[in-house]
C-alpha positions as CSV (number, residue, x, y, z in Angstrom):
1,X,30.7,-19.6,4.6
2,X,32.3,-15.9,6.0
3,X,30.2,-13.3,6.7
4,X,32.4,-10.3,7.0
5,X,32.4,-6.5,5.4
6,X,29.4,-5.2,7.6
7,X,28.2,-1.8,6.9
8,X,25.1,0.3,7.9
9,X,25.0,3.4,5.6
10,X,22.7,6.0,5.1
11,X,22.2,7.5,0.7
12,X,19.2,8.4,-1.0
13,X,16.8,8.4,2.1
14,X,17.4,4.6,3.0
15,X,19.1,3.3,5.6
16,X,21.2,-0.1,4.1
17,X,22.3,-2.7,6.4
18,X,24.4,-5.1,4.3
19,X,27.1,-8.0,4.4
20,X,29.5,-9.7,1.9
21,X,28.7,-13.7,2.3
22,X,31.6,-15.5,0.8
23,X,31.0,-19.0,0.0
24,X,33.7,-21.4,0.8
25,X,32.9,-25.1,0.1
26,X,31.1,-24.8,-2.8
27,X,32.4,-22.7,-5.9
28,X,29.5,-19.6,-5.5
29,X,30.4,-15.8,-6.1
30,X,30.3,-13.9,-3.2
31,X,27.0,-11.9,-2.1
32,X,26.4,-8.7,-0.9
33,X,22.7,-9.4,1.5
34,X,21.3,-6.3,2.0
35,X,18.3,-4.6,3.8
36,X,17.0,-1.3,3.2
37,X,14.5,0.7,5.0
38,X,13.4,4.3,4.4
39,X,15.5,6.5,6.5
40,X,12.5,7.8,8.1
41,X,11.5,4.3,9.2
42,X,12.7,2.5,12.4
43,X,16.7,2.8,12.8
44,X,18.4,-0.3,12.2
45,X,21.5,-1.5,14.3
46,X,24.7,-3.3,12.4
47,X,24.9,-6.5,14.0
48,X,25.5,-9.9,12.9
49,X,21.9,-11.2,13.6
50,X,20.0,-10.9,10.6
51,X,22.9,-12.2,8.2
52,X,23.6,-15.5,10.3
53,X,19.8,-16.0,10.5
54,X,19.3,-15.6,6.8
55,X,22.7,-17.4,5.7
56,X,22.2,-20.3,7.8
57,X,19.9,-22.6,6.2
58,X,21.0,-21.5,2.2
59,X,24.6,-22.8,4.0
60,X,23.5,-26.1,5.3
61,X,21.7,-26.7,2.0
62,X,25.0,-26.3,0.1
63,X,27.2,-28.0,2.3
64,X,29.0,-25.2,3.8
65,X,30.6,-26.9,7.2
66,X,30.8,-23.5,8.8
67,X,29.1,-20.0,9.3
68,X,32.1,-17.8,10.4
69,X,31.1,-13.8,11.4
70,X,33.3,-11.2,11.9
71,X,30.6,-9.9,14.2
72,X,29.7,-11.6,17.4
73,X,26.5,-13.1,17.4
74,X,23.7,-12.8,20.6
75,X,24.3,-15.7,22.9
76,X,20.4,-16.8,22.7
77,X,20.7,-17.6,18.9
78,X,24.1,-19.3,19.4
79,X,22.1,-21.6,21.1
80,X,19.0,-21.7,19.2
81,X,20.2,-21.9,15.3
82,X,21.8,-24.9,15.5
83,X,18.7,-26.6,17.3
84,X,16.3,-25.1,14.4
85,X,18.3,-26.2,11.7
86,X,18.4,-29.7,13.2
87,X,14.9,-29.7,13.0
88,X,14.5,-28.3,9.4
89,X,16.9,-31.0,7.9
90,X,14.7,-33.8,10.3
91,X,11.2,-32.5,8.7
92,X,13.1,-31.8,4.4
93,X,14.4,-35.5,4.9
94,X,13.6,-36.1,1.1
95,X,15.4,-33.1,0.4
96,X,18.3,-33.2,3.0
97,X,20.3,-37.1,2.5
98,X,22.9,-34.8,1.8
99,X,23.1,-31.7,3.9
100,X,25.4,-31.4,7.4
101,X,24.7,-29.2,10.2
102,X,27.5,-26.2,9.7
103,X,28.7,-25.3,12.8
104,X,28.3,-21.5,13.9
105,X,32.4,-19.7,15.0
106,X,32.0,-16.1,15.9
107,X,32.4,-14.5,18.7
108,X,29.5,-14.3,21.6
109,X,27.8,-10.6,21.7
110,X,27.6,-9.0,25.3
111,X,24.2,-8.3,26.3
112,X,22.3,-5.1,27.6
113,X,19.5,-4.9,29.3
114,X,16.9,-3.2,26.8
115,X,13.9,-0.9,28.1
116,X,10.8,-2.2,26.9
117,X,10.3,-1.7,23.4
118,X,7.2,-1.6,21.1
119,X,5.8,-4.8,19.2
120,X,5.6,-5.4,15.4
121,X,4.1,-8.3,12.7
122,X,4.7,-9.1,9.7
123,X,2.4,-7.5,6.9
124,X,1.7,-9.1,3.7
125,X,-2.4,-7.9,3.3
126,X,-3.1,-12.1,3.3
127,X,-5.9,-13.6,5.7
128,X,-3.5,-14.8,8.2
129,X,-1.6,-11.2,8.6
130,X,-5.1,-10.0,8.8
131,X,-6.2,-11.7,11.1
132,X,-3.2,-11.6,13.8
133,X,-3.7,-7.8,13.6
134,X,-7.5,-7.9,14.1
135,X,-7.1,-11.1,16.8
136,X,-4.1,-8.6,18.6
137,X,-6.1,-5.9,18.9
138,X,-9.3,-7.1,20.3
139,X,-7.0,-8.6,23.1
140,X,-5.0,-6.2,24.2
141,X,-5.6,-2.1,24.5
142,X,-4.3,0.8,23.1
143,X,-1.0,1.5,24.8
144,X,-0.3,-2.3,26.0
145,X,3.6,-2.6,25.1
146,X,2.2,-5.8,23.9
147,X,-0.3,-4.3,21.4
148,X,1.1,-4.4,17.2
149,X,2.0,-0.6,17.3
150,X,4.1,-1.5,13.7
151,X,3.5,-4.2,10.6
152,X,6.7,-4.8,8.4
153,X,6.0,-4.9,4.7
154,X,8.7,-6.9,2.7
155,X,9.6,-6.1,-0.8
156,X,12.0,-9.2,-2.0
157,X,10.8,-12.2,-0.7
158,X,7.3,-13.5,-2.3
159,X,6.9,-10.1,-4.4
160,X,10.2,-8.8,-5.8
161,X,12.4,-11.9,-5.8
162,X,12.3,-12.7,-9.4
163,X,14.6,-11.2,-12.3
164,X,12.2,-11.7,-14.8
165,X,9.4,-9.5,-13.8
166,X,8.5,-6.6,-12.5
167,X,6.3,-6.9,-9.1
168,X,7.0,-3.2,-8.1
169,X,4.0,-2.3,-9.4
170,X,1.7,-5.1,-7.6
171,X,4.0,-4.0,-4.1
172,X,3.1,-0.5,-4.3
173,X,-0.7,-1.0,-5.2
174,X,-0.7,-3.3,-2.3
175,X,0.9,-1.0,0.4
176,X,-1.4,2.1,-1.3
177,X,-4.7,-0.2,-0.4
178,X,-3.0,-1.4,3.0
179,X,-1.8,1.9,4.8
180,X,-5.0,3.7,5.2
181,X,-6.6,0.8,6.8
182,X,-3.0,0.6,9.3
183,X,-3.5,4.0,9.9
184,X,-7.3,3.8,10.9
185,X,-6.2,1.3,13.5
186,X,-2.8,3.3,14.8
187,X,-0.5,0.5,13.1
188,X,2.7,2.3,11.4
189,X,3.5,0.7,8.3
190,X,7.2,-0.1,7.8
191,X,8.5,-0.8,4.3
192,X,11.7,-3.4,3.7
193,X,13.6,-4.5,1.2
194,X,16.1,-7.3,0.9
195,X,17.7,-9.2,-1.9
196,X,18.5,-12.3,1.1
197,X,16.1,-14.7,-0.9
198,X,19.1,-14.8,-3.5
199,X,21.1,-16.9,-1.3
200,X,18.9,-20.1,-2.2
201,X,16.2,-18.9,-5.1
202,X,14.3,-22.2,-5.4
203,X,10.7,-21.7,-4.7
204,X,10.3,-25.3,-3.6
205,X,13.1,-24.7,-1.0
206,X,11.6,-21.0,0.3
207,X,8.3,-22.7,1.9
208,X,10.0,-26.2,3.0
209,X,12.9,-25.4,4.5
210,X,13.8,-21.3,4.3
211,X,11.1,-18.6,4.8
212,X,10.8,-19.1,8.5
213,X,14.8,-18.1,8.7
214,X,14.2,-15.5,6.3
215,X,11.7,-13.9,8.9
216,X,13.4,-13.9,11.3
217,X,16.5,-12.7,10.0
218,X,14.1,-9.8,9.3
219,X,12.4,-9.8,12.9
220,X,16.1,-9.4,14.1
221,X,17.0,-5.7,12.3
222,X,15.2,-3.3,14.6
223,X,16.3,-4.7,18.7
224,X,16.4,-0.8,19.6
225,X,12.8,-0.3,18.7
226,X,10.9,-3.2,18.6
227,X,11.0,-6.2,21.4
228,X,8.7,-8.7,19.7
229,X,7.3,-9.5,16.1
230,X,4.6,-11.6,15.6
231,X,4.9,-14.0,12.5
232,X,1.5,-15.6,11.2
233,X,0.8,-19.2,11.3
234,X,-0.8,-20.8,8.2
235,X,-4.3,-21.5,9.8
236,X,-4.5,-24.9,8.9
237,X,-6.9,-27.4,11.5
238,X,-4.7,-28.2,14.5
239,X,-2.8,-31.7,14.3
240,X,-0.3,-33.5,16.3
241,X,2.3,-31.6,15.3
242,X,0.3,-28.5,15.9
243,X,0.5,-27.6,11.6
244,X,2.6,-29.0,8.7
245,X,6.1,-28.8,9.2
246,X,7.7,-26.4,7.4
247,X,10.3,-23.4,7.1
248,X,7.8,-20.8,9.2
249,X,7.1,-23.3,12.4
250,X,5.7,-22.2,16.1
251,X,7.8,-24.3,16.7
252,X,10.9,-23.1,14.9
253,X,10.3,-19.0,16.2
254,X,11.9,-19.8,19.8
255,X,14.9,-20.9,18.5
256,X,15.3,-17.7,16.1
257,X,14.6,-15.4,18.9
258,X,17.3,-13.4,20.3
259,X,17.6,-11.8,23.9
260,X,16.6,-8.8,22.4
261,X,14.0,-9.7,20.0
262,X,11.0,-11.9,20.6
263,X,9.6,-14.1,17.2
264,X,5.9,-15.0,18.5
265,X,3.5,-17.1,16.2
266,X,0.2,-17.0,18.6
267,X,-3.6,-17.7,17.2
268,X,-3.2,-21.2,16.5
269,X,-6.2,-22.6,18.0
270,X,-7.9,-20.5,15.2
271,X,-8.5,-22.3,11.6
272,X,-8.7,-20.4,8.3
273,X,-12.0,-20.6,7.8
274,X,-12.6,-19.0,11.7
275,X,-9.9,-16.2,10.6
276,X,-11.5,-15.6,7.2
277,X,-15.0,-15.4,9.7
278,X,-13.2,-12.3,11.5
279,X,-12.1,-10.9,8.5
280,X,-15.3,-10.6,6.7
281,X,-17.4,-8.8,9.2
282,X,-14.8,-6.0,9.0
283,X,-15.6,-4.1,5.7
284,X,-12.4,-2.0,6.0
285,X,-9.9,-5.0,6.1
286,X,-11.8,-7.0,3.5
287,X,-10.9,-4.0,1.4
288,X,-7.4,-4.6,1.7
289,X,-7.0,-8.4,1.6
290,X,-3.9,-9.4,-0.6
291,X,-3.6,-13.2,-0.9
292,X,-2.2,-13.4,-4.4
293,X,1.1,-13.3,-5.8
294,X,0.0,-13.8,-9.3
295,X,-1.7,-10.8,-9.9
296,X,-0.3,-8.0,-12.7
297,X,-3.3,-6.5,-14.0
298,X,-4.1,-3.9,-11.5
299,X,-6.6,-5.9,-9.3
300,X,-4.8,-7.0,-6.1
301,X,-6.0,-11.0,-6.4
302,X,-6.1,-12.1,-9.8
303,X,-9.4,-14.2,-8.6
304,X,-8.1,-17.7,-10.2
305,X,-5.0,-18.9,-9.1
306,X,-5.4,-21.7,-6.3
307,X,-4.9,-19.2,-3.2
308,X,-7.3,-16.9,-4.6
309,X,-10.2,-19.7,-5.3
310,X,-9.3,-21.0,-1.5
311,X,-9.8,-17.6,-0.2
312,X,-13.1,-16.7,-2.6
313,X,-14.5,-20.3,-1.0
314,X,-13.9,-19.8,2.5
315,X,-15.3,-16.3,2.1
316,X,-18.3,-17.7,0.7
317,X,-19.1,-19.4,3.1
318,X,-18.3,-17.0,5.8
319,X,-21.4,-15.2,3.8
320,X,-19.1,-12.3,2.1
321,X,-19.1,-11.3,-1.8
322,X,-16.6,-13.9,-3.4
323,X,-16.1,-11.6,-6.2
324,X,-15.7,-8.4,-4.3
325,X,-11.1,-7.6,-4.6
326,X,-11.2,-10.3,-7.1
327,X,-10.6,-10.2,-10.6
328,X,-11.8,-12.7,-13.0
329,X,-15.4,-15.2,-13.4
330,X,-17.5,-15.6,-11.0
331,X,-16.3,-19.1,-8.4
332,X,-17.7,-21.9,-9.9
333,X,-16.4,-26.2,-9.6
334,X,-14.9,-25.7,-12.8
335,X,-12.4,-22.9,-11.3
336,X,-11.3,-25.4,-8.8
337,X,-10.9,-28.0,-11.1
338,X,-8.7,-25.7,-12.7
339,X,-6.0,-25.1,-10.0
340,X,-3.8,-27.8,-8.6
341,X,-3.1,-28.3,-4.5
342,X,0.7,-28.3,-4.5
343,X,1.6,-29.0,-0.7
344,X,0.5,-30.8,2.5
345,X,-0.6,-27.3,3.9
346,X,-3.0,-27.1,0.8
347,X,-4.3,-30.1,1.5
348,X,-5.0,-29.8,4.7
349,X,-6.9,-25.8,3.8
350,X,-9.0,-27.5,1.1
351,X,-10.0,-30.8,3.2
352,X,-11.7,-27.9,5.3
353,X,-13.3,-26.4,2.6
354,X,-14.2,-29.6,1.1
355,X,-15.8,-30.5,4.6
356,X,-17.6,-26.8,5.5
357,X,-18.8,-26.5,1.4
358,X,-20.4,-30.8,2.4
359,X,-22.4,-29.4,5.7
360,X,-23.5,-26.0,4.0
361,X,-25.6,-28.3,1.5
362,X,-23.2,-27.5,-1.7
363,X,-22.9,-30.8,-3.4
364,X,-21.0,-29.4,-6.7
365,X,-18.4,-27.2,-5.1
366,X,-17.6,-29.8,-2.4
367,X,-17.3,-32.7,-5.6
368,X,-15.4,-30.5,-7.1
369,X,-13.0,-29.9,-3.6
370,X,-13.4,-33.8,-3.1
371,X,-12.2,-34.4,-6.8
372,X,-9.3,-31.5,-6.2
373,X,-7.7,-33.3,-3.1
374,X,-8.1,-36.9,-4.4
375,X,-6.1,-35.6,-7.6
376,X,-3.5,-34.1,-4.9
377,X,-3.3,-37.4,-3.2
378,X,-3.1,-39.7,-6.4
379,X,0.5,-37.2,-7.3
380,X,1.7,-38.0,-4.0
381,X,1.5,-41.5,-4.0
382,X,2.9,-41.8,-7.2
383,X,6.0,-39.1,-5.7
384,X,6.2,-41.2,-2.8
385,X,6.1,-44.7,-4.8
386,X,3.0,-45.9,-3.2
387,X,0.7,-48.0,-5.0
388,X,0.8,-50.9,-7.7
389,X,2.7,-48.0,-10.1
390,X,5.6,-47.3,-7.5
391,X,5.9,-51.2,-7.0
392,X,6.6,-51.5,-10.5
393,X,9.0,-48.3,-10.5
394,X,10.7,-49.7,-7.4
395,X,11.6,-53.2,-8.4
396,X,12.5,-51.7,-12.2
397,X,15.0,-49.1,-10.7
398,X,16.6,-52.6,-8.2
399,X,17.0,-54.6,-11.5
400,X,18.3,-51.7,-13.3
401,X,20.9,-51.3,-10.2
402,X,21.8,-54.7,-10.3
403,X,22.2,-54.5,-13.8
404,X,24.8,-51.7,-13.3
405,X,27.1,-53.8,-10.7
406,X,27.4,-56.9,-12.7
């Protein structure tokens, strides 16, 4: 892969940053990866940080052998990127028999001593951008170079991706609900749009192996005016490998820093149920609260999709209106027998509802939690060819195989 053709323009009251990526192993038209940002906004800088971060693991996942920039590259992620994608391809090993690490050739980027700069997070309206905000500014006080003075709003990766609708209407509804709320608390909101999901679509792929690059490729735009960024962590109960691997990682963040920017992904001591508590006692972000991608019909959560029923649980038991933002019926067991857990992080969200709904006395909503997770954990068995089934399909598929070599 060549990243080349960099150009930071200024039409129409945007500011565009953008890059050609031309692919060179596999046969793939070239790509213009672009960000915009309201000319009014923070000033962006042409450098080759956000395109390397945002090319790099689309590359390895098509079995590009190299990233080539025209640009130089900060010496801190010429260190960290290949060390991150090691670990992506280690944690996607059902996904990755076939991917090689590409090896980064650019130049290395002379660095400047910055003054200190202001800190940002990532703004989506969900319970875990919520809360990092609320949880930042309890800590630290107004002024603190440390405090989230900024929260970056992103048009293009979970709302705006997809040919086939139109989710500008959802976007804007969200940021109209959002900014008064930012503004109460002295947090600037900063709108962004990319097209740099494009380089790898699959929605599978985005939360296993390329939304924490993604971020930070976004993190990266703004080094004259930001220092840090603070990228939320799922909230799931802490385990041995602090949460579920996956594409946005504690983990992962250090290695996608850069000496100029700072990823940070603090707060993890703190569950979702215990961030959904914060939440609720604060009437004016409850107002705002986004978690659904799903909904079209002028309601911010759609009320039935499996992240909204998660949400409408944990807030019931926090002891706030379930219905209140929520479109739809009232939560009942039959609305979570409706949705299906799709990952280990789901599983891991609803085994704590399942356990909270079992001590608050709620015997159908936690059989119906119960009966949620065990229908999660019969898939993956059968996915994983566990059990008497996967026996069978395992010595079938041998026989069939040495059927095929005779």
């Amino acid at each position: 892969m060549r990243i080349s053709e960099y150009e930071l323009n200024q039409a129409g009251g945007w500011q565009c940053l953008s890059a050609l990526v031309q692919w060179e192993s596999v046969d793939r038209a070239p790509q213009r990866i672009e960000f915009r940002v309201p000319s009014n906004g923070l000033p962006m800088r042409l450098h080759a940080a956000p395109f390397v971060l945002a090319a790099a693991v689309p590359a390895m996942a098509a079995g590009e052998t190299r990233i080539a920039s025209t640009l130089p590259l900060d010496p801190v992620l010429v260190e960290g990127i290949p060390s991150a994608l090691a670990i992506i391809k280690h944690w996607c090993r059902d996904m990755s028999a076939t991917w090689s690490l590409p090896t980064l050739e650019c130049a290395v980027e002379a660095c400047v001593a910055a003054p200190r700069r202001a800190t940002a997070s990532f703004f989506s309206g969900g319970v875990d951008a919520t809360f990092t905000l609320l949880r930042n500014h309890s800590l630290l006080p107004t002024g603190a170079a440390e405090r989230i003075q900024y929260a970056l709003t992103v048009f293009g990766l979970d709302l705006g991706y997809r040919s086939d609708r139109n989710d500008r209407p959802a976007y804007d509804q969200f940021v109209a609900s959002a900014k008064p709320w930012l503004d109460s608390l002295g947090v600037r909101l900063v709108p962004v749009e990319t097209n740099l999901r494009q380089l790898d679509p699959r929605p599978g792929f985005w939360g296993r192996a390329f939304n924490g690059f993604a971020l930070s490729a976004l993190a990266q735009l703004f080094p004259d005016a930001l220092e840090q960024v603070h990228i939320g962590t799922s909230g799931e109960r802490l385990g041995e490998s602090v949460q579920f691997p996956w594409g946005s990682h504690p983990v992962l963040h250090p290695y996608l820093s850069s000496s100029a920017v700072q990823g940070r992904s603090p707060y993890v001591e703190f569950s979702r149920l215990q961030r959904l508590a914060w939440i609720a006692k604060d009437a004016r972000a409850r107002a705002q609260l986004r978690v659904c991608f799903a909904s079209r019909g002028g309601a911010l959560n759609c009320g039935v999709c499996e992240k909204c029923v998660r949400t409408r649980l944990g807030l019931l038991l926090c002891g706030a209106d379930s219905q209140l933002g929520f479109a739809g019926p009232p939560l009942s067991a039959a609305m979570i027998s409706a949705v299906s857990i799709t990952s280990n992080l789901g599983q891991a969200e609803h085994e704590e509802l399942r356990d909270a709904l079992r001590n608050h006395g709620d015997v159908e909503l936690s059989a119906a939690e119960d009966d949620l997770i065990h229908r999660w954990l019969t898939y993956e068995r059968w996915r994983q060819n566990r059990g008497f089934k996967g026996w069978l399909r395992r010595k079938r598929t041998a026989f069939l195989q040495r059927i095929a070599t005779r």
